[in-house]
Backbone as CSV, one residue per row, in Angstrom:
resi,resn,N_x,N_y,N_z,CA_x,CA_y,CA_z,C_x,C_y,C_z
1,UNK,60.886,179.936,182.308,59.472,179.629,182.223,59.324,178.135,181.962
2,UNK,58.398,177.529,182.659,58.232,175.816,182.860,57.218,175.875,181.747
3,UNK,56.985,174.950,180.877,55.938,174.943,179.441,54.929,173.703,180.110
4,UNK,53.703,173.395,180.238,52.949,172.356,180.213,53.333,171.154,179.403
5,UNK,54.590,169.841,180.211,54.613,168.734,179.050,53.810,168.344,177.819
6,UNK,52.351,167.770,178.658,51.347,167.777,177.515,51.891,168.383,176.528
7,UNK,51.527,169.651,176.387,51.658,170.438,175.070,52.398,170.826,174.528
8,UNK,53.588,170.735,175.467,54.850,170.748,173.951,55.057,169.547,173.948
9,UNK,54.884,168.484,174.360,55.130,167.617,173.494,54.663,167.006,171.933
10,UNK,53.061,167.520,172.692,51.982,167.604,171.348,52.874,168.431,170.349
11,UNK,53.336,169.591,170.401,53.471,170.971,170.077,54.811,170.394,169.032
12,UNK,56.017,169.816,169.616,57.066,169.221,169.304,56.585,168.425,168.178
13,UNK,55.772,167.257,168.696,55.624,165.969,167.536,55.239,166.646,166.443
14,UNK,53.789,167.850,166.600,53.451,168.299,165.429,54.492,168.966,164.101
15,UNK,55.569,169.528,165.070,56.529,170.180,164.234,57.357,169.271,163.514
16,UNK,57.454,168.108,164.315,58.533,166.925,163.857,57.825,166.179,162.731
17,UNK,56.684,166.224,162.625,55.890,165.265,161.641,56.013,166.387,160.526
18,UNK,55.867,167.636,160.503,55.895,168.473,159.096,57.578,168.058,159.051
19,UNK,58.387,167.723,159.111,59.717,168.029,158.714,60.004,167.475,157.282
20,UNK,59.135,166.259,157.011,59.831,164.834,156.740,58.878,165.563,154.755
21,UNK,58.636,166.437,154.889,57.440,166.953,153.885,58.232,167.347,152.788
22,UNK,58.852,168.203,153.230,60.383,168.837,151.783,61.246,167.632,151.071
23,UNK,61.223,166.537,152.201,62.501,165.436,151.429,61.482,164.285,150.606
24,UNK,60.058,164.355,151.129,59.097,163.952,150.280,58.669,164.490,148.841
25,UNK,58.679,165.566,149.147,58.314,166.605,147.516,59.474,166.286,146.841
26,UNK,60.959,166.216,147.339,61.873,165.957,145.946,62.560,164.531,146.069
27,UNK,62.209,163.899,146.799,63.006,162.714,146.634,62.763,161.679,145.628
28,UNK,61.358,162.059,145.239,61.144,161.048,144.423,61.217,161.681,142.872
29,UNK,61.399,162.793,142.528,61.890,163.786,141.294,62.988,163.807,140.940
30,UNK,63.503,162.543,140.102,64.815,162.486,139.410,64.340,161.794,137.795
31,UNK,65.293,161.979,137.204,65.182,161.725,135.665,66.768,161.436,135.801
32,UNK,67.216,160.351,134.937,68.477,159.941,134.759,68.398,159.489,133.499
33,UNK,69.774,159.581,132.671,70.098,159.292,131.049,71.040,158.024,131.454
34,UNK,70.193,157.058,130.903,71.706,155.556,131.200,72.302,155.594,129.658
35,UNK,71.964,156.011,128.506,72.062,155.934,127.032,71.671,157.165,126.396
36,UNK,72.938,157.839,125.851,74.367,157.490,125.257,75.044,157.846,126.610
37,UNK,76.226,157.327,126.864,77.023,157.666,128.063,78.203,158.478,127.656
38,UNK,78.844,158.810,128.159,79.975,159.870,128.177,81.128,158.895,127.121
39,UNK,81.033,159.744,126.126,82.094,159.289,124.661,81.383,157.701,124.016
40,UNK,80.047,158.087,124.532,79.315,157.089,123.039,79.560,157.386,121.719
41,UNK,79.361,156.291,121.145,79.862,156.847,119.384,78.558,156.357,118.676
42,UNK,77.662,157.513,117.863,76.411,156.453,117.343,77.127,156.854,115.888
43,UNK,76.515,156.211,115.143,76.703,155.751,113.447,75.956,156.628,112.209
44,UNK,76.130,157.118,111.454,75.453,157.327,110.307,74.589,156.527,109.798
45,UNK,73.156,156.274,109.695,73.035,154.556,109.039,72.824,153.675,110.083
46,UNK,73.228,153.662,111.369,72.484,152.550,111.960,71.991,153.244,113.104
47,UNK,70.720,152.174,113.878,69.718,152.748,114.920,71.179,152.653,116.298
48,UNK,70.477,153.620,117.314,71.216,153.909,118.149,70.398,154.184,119.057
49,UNK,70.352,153.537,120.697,69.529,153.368,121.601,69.654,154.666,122.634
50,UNK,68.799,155.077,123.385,68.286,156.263,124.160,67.973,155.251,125.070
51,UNK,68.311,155.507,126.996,67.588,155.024,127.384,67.377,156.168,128.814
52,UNK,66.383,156.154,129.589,66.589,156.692,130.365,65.210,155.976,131.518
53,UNK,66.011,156.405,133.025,65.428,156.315,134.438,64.740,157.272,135.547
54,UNK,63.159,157.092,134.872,62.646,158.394,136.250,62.354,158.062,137.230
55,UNK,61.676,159.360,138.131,60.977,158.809,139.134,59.822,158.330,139.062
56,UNK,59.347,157.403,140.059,58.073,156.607,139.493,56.900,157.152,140.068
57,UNK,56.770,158.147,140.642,55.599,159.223,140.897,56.299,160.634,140.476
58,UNK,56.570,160.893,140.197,56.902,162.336,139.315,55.746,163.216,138.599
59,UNK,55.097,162.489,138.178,53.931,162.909,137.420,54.518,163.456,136.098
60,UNK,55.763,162.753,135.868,56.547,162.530,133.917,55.823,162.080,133.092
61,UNK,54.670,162.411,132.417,54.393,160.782,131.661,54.438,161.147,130.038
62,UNK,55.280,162.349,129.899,55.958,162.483,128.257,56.517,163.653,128.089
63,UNK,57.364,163.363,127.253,58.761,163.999,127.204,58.944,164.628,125.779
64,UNK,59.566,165.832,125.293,60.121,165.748,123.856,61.660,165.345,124.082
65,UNK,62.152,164.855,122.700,63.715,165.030,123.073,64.133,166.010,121.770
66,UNK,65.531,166.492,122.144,66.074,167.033,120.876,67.490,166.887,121.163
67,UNK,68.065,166.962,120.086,69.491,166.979,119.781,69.880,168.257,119.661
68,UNK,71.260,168.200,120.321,71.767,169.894,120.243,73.512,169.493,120.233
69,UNK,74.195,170.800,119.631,76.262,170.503,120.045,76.523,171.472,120.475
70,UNK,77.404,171.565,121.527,78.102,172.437,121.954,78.646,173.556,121.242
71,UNK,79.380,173.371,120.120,80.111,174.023,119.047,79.189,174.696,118.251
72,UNK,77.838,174.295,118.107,77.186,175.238,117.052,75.733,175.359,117.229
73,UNK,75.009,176.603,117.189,73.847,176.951,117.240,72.963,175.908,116.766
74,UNK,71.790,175.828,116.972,70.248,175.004,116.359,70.456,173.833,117.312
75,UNK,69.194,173.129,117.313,68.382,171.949,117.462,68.091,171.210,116.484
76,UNK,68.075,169.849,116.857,67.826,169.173,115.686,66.471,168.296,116.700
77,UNK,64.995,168.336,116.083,64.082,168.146,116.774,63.904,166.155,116.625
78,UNK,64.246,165.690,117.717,63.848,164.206,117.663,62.345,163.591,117.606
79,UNK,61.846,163.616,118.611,60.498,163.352,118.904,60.056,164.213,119.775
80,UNK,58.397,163.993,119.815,58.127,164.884,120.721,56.810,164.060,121.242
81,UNK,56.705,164.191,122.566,55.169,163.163,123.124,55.659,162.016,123.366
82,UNK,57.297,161.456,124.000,58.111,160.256,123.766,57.176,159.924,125.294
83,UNK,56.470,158.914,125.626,56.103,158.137,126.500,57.312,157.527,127.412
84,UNK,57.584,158.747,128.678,58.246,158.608,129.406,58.440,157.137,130.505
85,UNK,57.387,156.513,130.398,57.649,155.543,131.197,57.949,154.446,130.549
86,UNK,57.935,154.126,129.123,58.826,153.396,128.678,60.037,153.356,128.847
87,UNK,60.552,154.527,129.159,62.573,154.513,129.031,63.269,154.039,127.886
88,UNK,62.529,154.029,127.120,63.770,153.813,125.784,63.442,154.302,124.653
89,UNK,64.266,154.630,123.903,63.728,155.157,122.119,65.085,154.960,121.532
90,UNK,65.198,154.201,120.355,66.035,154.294,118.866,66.141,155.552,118.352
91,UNK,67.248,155.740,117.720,67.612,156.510,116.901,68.588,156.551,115.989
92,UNK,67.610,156.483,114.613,68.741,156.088,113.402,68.797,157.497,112.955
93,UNK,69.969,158.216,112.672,70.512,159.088,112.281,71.091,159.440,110.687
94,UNK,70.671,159.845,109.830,70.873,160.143,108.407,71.644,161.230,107.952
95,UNK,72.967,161.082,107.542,73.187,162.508,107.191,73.318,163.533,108.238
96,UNK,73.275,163.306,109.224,73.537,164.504,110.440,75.211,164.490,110.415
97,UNK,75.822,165.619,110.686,76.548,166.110,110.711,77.516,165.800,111.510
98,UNK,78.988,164.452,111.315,79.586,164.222,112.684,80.657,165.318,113.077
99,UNK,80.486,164.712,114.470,81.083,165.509,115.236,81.021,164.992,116.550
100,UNK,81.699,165.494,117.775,82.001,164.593,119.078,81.415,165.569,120.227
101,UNK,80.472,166.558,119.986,79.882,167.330,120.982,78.296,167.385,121.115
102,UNK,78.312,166.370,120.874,75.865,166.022,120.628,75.874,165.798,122.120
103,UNK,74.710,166.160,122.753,73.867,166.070,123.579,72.523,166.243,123.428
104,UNK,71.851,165.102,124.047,70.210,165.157,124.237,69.507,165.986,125.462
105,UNK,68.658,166.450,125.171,67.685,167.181,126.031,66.777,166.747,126.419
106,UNK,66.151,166.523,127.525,64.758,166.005,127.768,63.974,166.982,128.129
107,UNK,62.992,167.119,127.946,62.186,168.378,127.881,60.652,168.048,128.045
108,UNK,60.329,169.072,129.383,58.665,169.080,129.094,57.995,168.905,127.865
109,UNK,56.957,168.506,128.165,55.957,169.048,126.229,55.328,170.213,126.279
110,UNK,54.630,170.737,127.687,54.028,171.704,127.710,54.624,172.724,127.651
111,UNK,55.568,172.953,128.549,56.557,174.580,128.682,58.213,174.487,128.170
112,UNK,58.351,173.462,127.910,60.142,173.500,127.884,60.560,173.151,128.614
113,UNK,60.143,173.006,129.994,61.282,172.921,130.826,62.084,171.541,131.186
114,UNK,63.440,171.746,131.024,64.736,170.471,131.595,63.987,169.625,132.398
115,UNK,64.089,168.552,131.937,64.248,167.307,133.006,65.546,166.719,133.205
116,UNK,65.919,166.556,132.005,67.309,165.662,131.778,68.606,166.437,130.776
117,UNK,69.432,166.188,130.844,70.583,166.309,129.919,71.575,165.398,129.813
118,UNK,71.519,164.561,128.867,72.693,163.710,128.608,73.703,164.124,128.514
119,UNK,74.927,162.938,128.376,76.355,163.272,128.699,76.820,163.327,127.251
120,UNK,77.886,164.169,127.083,78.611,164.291,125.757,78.940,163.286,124.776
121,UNK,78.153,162.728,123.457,79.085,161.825,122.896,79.014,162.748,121.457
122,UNK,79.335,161.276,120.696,80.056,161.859,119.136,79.270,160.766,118.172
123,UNK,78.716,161.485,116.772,77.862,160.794,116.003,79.336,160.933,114.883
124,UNK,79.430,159.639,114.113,80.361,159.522,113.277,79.985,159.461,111.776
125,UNK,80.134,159.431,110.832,79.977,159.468,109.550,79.794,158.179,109.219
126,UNK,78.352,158.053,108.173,78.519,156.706,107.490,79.793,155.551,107.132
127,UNK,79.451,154.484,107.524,80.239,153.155,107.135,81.441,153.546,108.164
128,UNK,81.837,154.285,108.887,82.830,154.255,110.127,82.660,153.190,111.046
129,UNK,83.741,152.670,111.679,83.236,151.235,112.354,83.028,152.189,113.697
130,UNK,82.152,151.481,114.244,81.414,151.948,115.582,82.555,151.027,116.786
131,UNK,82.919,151.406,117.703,83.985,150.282,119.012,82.486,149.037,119.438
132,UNK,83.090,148.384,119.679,82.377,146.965,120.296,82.037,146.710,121.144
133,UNK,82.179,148.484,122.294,81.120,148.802,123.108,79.850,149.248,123.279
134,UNK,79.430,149.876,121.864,78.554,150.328,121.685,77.743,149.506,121.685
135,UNK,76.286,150.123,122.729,75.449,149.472,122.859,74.041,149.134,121.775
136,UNK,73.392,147.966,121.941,72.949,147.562,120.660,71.383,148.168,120.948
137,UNK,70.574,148.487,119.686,69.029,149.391,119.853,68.360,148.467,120.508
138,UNK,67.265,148.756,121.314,66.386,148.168,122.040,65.310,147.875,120.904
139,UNK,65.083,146.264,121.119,63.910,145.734,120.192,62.720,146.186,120.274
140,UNK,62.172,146.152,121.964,60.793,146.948,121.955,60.711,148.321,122.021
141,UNK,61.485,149.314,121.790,61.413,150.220,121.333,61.694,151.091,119.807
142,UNK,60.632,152.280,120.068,60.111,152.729,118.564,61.336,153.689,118.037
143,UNK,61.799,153.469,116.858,62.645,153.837,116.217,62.435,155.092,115.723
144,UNK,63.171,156.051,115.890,63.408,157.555,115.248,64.127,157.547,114.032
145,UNK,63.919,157.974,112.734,64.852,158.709,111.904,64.969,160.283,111.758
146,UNK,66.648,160.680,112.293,66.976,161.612,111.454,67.372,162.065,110.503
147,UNK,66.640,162.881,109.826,67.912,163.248,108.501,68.590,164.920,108.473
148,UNK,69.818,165.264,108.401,70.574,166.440,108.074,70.530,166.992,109.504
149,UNK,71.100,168.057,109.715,71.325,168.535,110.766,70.476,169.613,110.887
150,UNK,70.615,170.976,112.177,69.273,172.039,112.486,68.817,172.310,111.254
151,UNK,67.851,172.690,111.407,67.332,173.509,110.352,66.004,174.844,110.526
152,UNK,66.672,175.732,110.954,65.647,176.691,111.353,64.336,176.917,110.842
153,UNK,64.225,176.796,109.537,62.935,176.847,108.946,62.251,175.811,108.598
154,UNK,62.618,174.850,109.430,61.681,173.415,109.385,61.663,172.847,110.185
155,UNK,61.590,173.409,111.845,61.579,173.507,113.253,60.443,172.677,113.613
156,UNK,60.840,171.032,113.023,59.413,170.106,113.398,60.129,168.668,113.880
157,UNK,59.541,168.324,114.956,60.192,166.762,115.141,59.808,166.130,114.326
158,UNK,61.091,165.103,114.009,60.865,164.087,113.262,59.950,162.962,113.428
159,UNK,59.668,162.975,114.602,58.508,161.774,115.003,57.382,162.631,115.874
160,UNK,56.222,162.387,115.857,55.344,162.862,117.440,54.579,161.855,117.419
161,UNK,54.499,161.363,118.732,53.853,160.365,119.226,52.764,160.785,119.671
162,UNK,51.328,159.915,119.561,50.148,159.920,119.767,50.407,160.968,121.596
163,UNK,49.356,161.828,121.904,49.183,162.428,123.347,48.833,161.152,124.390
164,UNK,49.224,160.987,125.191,48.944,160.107,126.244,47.896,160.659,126.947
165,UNK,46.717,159.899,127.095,45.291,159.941,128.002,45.314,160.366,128.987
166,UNK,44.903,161.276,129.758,45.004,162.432,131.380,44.653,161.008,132.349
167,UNK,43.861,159.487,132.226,43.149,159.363,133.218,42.712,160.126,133.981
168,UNK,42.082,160.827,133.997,40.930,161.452,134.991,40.076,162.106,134.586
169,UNK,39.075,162.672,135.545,38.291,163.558,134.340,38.241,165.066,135.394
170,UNK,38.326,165.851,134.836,38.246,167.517,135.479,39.617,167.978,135.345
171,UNK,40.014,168.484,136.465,40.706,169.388,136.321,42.019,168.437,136.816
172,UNK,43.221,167.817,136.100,44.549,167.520,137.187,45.288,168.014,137.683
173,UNK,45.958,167.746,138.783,47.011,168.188,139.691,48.338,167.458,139.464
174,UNK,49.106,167.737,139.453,50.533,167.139,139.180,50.663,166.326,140.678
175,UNK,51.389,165.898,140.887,52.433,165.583,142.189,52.930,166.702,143.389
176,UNK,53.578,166.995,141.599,54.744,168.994,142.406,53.577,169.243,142.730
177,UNK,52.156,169.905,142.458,51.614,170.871,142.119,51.154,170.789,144.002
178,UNK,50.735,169.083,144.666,49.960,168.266,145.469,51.286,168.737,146.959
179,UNK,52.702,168.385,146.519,53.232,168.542,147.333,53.388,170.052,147.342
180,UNK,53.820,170.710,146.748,53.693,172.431,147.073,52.431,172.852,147.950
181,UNK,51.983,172.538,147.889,50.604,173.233,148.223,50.820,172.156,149.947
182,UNK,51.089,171.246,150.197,50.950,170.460,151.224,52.552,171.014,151.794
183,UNK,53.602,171.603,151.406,54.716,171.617,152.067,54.154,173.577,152.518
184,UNK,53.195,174.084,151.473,52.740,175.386,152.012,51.874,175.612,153.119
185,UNK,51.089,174.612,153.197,50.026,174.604,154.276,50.809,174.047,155.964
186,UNK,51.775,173.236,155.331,52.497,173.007,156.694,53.254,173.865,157.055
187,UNK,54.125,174.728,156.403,54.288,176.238,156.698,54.125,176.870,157.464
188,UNK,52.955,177.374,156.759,51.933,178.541,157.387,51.454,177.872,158.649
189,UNK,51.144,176.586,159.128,50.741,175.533,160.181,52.164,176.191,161.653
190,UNK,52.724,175.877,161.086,54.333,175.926,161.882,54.100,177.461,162.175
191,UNK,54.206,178.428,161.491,54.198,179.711,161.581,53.037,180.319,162.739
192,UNK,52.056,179.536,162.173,50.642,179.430,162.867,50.839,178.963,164.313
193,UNK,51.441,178.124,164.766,51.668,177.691,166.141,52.862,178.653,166.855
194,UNK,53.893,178.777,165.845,54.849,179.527,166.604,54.687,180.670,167.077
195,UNK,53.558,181.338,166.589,53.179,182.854,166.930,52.431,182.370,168.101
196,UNK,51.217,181.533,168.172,50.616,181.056,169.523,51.580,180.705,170.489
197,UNK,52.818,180.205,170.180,53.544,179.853,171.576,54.232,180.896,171.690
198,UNK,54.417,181.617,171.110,55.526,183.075,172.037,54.441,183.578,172.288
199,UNK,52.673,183.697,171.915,52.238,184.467,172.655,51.462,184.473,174.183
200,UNK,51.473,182.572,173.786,50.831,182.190,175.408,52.528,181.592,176.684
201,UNK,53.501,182.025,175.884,54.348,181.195,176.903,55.103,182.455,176.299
């Protein structure tokens, strides 16, 4: 069967222009941890830098963090409402418990859910010398104290930062929320034509 150029070509481009829609919705959705890196050592007693790299339309714009170890149950709650597009936060540590299996969490505020997970390091005990790699706290960023390790019945971050302003007024849409709905409609679009061409050709 010979197809009318015209229209598949039309027919073609249309399909070729939805393609590019899926690598749009996630390409720009990454969160990266540059601080602590794999076998950082932070200190008892002194501030210790967090830094991290998102995407710059994500629709991220705050984060909780918490501390957690491999080896043993609980959370230890850092901040919560951390103003994601800064990328950085201190953390002076008191009395927490060393050990070489801490990892940070980055976490929605609203539901929980993962953005990030840092790489494995180790918090050491007061007056221990720290190696002369360790990187030094960021000046313009706001300093956390922890003190002691989980504590189930006092399940509160140590810091919460003021809520960051919606800019807008009514109802918002995320990004995800903008591309889902635009990678669904092109879909059903595709689906929508493909049934018209097996049924006129």
């Amino acid at each position: 069967m010979h197809l009318p150029t015209g229209l598949s070509l039309h027919i073609l481009g249309l399909i070729y222009s939805l393609l590019p829609l899926q690598t749009f919705a996630t390409g720009n959705s990454y969160f990266i941890v540059n601080q602590p890196q794999q076998g950082s050592q932070w200190v008892n007693g002194q501030a210790n830098p967090i830094s991290w790299t998102k995407g710059l339309l994500d629709g991220v714009n705050s984060v909780d963090v918490e501390l957690a170890r491999l080896s043993s149950d609980g959370l230890i709650y850092v901040a919560s409402s951390v103003n994601a597009k800064t990328g950085s936060l201190n953390v002076l540590p008191q009395n927490v418990p060393p050990a070489d299996d801490y990892y940070l969490l980055f976490l929605n505020v609203s539901h929980g859910a993962m953005y990030a997970l840092s790489p494995r390091f180790s918090i050491l005990s007061a007056g221990a010398s720290s190696p002369s790699s360790t990187a030094a706290p960021i000046a313009a960023a706001p300093t956390v104290t922890l003190s002691g390790g989980p504590n189930p019945t006092a399940a509160v971050f140590a810091t919460t930062f003021a809520a960051l302003p919606n800019r807008g007024h009514g109802r918002h849409v995320s990004l995800d929320a903008v591309y889902s709905m635009t990678g669904m409609f092109g879909l059903t679009m595709t689906c929508l034509l493909g049934a018209i061409w097996t049924l006129l050709f």
